[in-house]
C-alpha positions, 0 to 999 in steps of 0.5 A, a space after each residue: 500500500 503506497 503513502 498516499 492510500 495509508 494517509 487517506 485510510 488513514 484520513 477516511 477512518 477518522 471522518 467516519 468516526 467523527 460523522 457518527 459522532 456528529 450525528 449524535 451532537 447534531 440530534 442531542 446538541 440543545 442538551 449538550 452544557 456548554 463546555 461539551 458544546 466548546 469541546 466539540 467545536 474544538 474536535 471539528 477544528 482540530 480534524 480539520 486543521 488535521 485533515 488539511 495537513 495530512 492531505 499535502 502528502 497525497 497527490 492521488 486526485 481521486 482522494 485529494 477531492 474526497 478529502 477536499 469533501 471531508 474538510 469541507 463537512 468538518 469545517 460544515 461541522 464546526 460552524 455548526 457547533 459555532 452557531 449552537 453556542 450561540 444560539 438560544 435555548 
């Protein structure tokens, strides 16, 4: 297996993880406390951020444009963590 299908398995095991649990936040989320609410926008940026160095060793195009999508949702993800802090109860 090459470097590049290692990171992106690597990337793709990780996201799938993190959609379970967004599923979960985004149906519970009006009784997550705040400090959960904090926690969980931290967890979207951070695989974020992780997710967009990973993808600078993959030169596939194919998984370069599925993580692209993986990014796109985690950024999705956190804002909507965002607004739930904010937001009124």
């Amino acid at each position: 297996m090459g470097r590049d299908t290692e990171v992106f398995n690597e990337i793709s095991r990780r996201y799938r993880a993190l959609e379970a649990q967004f599923s979960t936040f985004q149906a519970q989320w009006r009784q997550v406390s705040y400090d959960g609410l904090r926690q969980m926008e931290y967890i979207f940026q951070s695989e974020f951020d992780w997710a967009k160095e990973k993808k600078d060793s993959v030169t596939d195009e194919g998984q370069l444009a599925s993580i692209d999508t993986m990014i796109l949702r985690y950024e999705e993800w956190r804002n909507f963590a965002r607004d739930c802090i904010t937001a009124p109860r």
